[in-house]
C-alpha positions as CSV (number, residue, x, y, z in Angstrom):
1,X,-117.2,27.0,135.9
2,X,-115.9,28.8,133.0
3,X,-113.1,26.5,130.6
4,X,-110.6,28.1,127.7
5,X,-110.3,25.6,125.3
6,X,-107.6,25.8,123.1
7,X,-109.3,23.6,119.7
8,X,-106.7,23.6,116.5
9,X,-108.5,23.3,113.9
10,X,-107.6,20.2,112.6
11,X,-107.6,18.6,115.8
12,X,-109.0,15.2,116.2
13,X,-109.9,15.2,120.0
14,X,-111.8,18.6,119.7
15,X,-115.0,16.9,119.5
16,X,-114.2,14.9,122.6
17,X,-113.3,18.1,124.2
18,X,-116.2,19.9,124.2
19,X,-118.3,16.9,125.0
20,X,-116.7,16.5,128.5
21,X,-117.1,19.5,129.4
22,X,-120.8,19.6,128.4
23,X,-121.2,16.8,130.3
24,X,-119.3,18.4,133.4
25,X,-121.7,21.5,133.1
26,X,-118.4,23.6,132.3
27,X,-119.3,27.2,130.6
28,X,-117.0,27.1,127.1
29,X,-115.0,29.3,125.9
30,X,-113.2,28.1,122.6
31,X,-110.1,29.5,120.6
32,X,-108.8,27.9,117.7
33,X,-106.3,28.7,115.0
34,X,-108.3,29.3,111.9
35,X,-106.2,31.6,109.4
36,X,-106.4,35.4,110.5
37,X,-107.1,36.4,106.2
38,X,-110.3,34.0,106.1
39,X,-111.8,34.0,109.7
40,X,-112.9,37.7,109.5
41,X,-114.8,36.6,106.4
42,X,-116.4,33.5,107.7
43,X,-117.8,35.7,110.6
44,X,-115.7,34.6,113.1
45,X,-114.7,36.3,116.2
46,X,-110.9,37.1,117.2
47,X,-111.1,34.4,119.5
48,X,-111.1,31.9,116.5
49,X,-108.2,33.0,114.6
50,X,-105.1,33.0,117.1
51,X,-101.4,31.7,116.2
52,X,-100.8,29.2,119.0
53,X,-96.9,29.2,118.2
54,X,-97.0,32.9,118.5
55,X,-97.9,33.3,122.3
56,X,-95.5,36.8,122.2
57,X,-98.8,38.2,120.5
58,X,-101.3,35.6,121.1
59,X,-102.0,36.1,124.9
60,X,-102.6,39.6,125.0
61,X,-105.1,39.1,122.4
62,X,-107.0,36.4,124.2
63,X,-107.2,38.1,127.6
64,X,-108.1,41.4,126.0
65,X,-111.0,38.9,124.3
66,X,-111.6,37.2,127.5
67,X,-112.2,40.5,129.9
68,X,-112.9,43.4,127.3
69,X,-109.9,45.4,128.3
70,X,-106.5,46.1,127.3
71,X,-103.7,44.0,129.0
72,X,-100.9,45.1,130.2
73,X,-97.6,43.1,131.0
74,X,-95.3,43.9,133.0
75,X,-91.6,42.1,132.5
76,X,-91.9,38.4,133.5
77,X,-89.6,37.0,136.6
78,X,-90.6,33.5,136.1
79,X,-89.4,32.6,133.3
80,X,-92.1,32.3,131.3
81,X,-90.9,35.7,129.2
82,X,-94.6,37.0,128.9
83,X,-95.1,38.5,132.4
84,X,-98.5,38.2,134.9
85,X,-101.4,40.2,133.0
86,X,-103.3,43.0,135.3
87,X,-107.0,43.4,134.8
88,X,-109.9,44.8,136.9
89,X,-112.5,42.0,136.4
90,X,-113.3,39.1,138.0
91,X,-111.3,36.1,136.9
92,X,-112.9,35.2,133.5
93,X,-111.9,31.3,133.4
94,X,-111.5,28.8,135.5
95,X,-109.3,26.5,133.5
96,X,-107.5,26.7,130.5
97,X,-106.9,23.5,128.6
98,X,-105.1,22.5,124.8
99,X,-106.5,19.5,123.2
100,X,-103.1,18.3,121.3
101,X,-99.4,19.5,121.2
102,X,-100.0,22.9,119.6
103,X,-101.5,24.8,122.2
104,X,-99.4,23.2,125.1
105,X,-97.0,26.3,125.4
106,X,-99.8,28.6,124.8
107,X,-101.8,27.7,127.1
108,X,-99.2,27.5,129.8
109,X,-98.4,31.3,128.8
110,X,-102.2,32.1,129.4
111,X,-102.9,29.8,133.0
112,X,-99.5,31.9,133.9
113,X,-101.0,35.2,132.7
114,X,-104.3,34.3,134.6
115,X,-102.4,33.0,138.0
116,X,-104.4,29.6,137.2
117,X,-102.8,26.4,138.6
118,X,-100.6,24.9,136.3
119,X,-97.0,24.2,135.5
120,X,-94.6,27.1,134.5
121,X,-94.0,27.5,130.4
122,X,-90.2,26.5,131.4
123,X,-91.0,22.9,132.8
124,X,-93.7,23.2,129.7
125,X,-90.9,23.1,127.1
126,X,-89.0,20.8,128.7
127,X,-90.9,18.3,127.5
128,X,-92.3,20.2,124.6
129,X,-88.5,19.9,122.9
130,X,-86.5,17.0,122.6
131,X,-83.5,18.4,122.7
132,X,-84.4,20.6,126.3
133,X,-85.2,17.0,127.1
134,X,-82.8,15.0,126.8
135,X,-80.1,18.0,128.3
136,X,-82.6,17.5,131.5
137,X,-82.1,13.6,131.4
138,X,-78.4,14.5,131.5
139,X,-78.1,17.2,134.0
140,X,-80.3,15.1,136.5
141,X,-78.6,11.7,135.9
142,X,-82.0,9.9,134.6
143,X,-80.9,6.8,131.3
144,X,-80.2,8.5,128.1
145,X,-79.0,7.8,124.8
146,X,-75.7,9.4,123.5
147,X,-76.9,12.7,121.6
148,X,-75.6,16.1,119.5
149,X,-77.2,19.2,118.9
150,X,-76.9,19.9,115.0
151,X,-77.3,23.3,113.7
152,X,-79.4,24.6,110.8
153,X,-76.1,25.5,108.8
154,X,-74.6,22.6,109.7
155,X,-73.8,19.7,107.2
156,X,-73.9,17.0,109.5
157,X,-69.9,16.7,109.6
158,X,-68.5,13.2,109.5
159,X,-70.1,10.1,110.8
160,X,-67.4,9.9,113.9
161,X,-68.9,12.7,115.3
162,X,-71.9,10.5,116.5
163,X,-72.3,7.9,119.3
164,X,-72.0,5.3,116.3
165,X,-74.4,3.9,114.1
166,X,-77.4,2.6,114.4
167,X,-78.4,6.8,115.0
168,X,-81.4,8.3,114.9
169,X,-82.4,11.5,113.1
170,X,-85.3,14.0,115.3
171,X,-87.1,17.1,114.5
172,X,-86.9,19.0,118.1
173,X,-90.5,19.6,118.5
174,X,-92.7,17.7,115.9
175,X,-95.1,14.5,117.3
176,X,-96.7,11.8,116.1
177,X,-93.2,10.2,114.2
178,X,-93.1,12.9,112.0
179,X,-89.4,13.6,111.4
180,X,-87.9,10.7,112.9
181,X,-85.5,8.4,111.3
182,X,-83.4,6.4,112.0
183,X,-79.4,6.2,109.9
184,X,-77.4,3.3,109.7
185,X,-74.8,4.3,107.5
186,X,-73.2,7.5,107.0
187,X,-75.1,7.6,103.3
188,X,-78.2,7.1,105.4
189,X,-77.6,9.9,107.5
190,X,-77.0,12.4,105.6
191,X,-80.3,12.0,103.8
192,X,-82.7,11.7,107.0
193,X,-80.7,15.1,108.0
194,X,-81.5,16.6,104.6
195,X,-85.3,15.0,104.6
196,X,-85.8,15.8,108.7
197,X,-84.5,19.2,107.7
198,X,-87.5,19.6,105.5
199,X,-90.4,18.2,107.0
200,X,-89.4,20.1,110.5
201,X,-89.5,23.4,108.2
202,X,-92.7,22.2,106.6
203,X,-94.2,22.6,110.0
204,X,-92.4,24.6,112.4
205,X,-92.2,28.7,112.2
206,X,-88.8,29.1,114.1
207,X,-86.9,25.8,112.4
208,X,-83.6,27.1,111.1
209,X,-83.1,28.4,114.8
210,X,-83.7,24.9,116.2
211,X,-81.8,22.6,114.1
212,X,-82.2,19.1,114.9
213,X,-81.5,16.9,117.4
214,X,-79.3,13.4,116.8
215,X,-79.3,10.5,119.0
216,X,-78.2,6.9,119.7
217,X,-80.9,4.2,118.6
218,X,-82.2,2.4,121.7
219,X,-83.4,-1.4,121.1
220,X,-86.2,-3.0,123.4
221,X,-89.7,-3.2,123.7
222,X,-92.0,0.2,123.7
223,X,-94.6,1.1,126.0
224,X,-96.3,4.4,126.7
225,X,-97.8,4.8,130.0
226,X,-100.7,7.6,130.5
227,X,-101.2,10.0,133.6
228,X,-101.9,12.9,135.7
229,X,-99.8,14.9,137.7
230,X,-101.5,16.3,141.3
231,X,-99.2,18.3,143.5
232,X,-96.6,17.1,142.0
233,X,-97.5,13.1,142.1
234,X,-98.3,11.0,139.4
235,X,-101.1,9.2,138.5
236,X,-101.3,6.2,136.7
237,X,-104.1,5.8,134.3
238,X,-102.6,3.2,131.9
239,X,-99.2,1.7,131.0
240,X,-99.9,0.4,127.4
241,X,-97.6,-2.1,125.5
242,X,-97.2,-1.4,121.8
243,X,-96.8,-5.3,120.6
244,X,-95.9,-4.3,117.0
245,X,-91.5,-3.8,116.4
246,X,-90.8,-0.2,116.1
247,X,-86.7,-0.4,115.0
248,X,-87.4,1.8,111.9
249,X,-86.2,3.0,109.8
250,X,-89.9,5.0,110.4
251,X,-91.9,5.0,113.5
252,X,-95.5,4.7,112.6
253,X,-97.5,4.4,115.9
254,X,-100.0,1.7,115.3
255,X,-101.5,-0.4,118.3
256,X,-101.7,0.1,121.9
257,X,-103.0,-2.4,124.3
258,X,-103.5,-2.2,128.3
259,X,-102.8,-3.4,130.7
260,X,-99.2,-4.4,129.8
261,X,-97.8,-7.9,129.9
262,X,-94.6,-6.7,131.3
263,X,-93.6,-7.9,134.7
264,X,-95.1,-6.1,137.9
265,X,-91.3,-5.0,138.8
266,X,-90.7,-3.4,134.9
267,X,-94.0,-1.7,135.2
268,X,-93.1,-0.1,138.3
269,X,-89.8,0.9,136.8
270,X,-91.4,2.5,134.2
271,X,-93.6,4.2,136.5
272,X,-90.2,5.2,138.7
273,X,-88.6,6.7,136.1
274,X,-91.5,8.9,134.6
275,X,-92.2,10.5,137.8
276,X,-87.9,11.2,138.5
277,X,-88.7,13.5,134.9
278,X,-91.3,15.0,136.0
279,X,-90.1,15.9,139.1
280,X,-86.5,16.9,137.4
281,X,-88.7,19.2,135.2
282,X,-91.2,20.9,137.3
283,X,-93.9,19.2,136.0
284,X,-96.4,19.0,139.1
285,X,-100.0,19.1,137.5
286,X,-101.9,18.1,134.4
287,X,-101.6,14.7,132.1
288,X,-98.6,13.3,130.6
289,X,-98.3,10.8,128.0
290,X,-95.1,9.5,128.3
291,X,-93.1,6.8,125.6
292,X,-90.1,4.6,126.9
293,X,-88.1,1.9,125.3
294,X,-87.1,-1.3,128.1
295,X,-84.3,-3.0,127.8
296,X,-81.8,-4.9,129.7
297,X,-80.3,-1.8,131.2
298,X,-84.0,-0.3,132.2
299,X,-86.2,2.2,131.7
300,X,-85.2,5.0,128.7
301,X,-87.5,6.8,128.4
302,X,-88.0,8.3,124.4
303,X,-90.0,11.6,125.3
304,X,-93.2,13.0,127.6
305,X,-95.7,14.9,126.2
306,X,-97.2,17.6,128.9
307,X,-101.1,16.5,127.5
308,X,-103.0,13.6,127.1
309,X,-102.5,10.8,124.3
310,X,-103.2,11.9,121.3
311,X,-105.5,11.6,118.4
312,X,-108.7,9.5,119.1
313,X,-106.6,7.0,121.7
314,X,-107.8,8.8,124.5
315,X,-111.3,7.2,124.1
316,X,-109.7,3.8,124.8
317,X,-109.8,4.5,128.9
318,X,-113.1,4.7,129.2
319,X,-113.3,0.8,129.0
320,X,-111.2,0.8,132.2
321,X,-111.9,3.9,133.6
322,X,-115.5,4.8,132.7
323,X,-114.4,7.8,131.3
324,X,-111.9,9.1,128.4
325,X,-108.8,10.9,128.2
326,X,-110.8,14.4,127.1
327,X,-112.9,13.9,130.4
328,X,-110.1,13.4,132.6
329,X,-108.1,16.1,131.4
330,X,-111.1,18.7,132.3
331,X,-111.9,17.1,135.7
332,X,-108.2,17.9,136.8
333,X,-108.0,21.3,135.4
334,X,-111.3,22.2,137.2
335,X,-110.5,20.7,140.3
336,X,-112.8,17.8,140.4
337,X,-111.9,14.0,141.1
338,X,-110.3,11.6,138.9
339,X,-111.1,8.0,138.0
340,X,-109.2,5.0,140.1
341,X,-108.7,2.3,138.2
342,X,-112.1,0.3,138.2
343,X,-112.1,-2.5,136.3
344,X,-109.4,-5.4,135.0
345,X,-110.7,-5.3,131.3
346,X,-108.6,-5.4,128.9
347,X,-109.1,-2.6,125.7
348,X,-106.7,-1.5,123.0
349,X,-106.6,0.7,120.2
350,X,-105.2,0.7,116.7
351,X,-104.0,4.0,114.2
352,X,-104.4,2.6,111.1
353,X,-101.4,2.7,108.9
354,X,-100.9,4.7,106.2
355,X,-100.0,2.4,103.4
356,X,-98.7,4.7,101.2
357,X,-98.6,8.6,100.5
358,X,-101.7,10.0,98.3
359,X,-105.2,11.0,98.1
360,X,-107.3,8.9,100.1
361,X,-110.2,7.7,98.7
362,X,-112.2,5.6,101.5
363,X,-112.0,2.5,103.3
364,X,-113.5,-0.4,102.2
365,X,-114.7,-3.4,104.6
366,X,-115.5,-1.5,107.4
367,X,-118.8,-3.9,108.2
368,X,-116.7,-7.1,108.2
369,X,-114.5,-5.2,110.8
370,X,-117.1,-3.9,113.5
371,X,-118.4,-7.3,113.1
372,X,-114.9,-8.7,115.0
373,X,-115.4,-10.2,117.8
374,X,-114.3,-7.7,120.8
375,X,-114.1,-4.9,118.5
376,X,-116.1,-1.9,119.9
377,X,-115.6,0.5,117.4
378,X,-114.2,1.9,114.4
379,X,-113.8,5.8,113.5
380,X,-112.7,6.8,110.3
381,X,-111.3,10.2,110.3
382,X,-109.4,11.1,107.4
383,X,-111.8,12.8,104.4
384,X,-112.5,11.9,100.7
385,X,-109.7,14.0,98.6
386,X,-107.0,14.3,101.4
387,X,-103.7,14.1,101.2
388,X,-102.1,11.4,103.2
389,X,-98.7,10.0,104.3
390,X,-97.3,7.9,106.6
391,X,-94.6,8.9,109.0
392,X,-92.1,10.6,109.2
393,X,-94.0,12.9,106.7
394,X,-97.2,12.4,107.5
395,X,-99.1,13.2,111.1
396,X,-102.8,11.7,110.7
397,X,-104.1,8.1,110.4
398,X,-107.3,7.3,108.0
399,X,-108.8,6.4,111.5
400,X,-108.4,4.5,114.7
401,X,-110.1,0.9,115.6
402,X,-110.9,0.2,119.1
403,X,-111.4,-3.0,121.2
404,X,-112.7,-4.3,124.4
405,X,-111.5,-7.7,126.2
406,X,-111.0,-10.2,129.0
407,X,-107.4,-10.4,128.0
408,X,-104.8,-8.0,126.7
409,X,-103.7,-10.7,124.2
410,X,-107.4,-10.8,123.0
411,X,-108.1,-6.9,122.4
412,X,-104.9,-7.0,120.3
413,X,-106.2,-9.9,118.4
414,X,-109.3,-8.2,117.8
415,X,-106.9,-5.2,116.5
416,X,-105.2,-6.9,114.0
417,X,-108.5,-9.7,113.0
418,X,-110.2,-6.1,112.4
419,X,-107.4,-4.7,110.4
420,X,-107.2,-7.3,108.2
421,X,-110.6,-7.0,107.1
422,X,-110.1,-3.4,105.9
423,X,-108.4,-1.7,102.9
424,X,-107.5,1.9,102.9
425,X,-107.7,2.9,99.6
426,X,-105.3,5.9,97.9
427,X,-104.6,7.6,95.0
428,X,-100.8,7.8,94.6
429,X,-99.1,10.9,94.1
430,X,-98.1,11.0,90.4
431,X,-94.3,12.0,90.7
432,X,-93.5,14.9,87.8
């Protein structure tokens, strides 16, 4: 079997990527996002240099790459806007796959142009946009908080033409916290518009014609719950609680921990009302990584992702599962079984903050830490001389801590013993 893996470059789970499929005996074919000026000079074929926000361009220039001949579209009735490609070769992958967020749409474009299983690019960005989202949660009648649309050229108007205060201020397609904020005063507001505003055009090529999206601030307790979708039913892999307060005015991800605590009836809830959005969207195959606030009104759920958890977390499953997220992700899109849940351990996994923006510098105590009891592992990720920042500017952690246990409540401890023991150390930005 031959697999199109869609690797950013930056991308923390590309190492786990192409170790599954080596271990599945999957053929690789990789495409990452390497800047089109340099790649040529560092010797690296097209393949290597492709704009995944740019799938317009981008996917006739991978399937010319894949079969050695031009592509040619015809106009697309599905949807998708890119059309079904025509070639005169055998099929030249099995499987296409993205590793994070930025290849999601992409690589829907590329199964579509392929005719590989998959779900359409229009149930794709569904999820991809949180806006598309929450006007899905709306038309379908699923829980949703009050919302509004807001416009590039937009000033934000006046604070009564919000669902009230406590709000909260989103880019429409960024991840991992970055631009999200929450506003409790009008003051506040128009600041995390003005600061939103910028990091979403830091990071986003078509930003002015997305605006951003503005929404009611839902209180409870957070959990994200990871699975796959086969034939349009979901599969469970893990609900896990995130024990720390999330109620801003940031929302720096920090530690997961399965199974949850929450009653058997609230995890079923939760479970309920991820598969209604799925369903509501067309999403039918492929992981989901799903976030949801519980409350005493039920299940809202924040956002799903169309791909597996992110960063390094995906390693956390294989304490329960015998196998990670990276591994589970290529068994489905090849066709080959999945994991039932196979053990009662208990495992969690920390992102280690961000204390404060700068250059980072090292971590020091990283000895006394693996030395924790219950604490299986600790990956530190982020590099000597880079720049650093928490949420809602920043997207990467110095690295990710991970924990084994009979007891959820005994992998988190381990989490935070381990934690403690460490200190991330960073250069401050000198303001000029």
């Amino acid at each position: 079997m031959r697999v199109l893996l869609l690797l950013p470059a930056a991308g923390y789970a590309n190492q786990d990527f192409q170790e599954a499929a080596h271990k599945l005996g999957a053929d690789v074919i990789t495409c990452a996002d390497f800047c089109h000026r340099l790649a040529p000079g560092w010797g690296l074929p097209p393949l290597m240099s492709v704009s995944f926000d740019q799938p317009e361009t981008s996917v006739p220039r991978i399937l010319a790459a894949l079969t050695g001949l031009g592509v040619a579209f015809a106009p697309s009735h599905s949807g998708g806007g890119l059309g079904r490609g025509t070639r005169s070769v055998a099929q030249p992958v099995d499987a296409v796959v993205a590793s994070d967020d930025h290849g999601v749409e992409l690589a829907a474009h590329l199964r579509e142009a392929l005719g590989l299983r998959g779900n359409a690019v229009e149930a794709v960005m569904c999820f991809r946009d949180k806006l598309r989202f929450r006007q899905l949660q709306q038309a379908h009648g699923l829980l949703y908080p009050a919302f509004s649309a807001l416009q590039h050229d937009d000033s934000g108007g006046t604070a009564c033409a919000y669902p009230g205060f406590p709000l909260v201020v989103k880019s429409r397609q960024l991840n991992a916290s970055r631009g999200v904020i929450r506003a409790n005063s009008p003051e506040e507001l128009n600041r995390a518009i003005a600061q939103v505003r910028r990091i979403q055009a830091r990071y986003l090529r078509d930003a002015r014609a997305l605006g951003l999206l503005i929404e009611k601030f839902i209180p409870g307790v957070e959990v994200a719950l990871e699975g796959v979708m086969q034939n349009g039913e979901l599969q469970v892999l893990a609900l896990f609680d995130k024990p720390d307060p999330l109620d801003g005015p940031t929302f720096e991800e920090s530690i997961y921990v399965t199974p949850s605590r929450l009653p058997a009836a609230t995890q079923t809830a939760v479970r309920d009302a991820v598969s209604r959005a799925c369903a509501a969207a067309g999403v039918t195959e492929g992981a989901i990584h799903a976030e949801a606030r519980v409350n005493e009104t039920g299940v809202w759920l924040l956002e799903i992702a169309p791909r597996a958890i992110g960063g390094l977390c995906g390693r956390v499953l294989a304490a329960t599962l015998g196998m990670d997220a990276a591994e589970i992700v290529l068994r489905h899109a090849v066709g080959l079984s999945l994991p039932e849940l196979a053990s009662d351990t208990a495992a969690g996994v920390m992102m280690i903050p961000i204390p404060v923006s700068g250059i980072f510098q090292g971590v020091h105590g990283i000895d006394a830490a693996r030395a924790v009891r219950h604490v299986t592992g600790i990956e530190i990720t982020a590099q000597p001389g880079q720049l650093v920042a928490p949420p809602p500017e920043g997207a990467s952690y110095p690295g990710f801590i991970f924990s084994r246990a009979a007891t959820p409540q005994a992998a988190e401890t381990a989490l935070r013993t381990a934690h403690a023991a460490l200190t991330v150390c960073i250069q401050p930005l000198i303001e000029p």
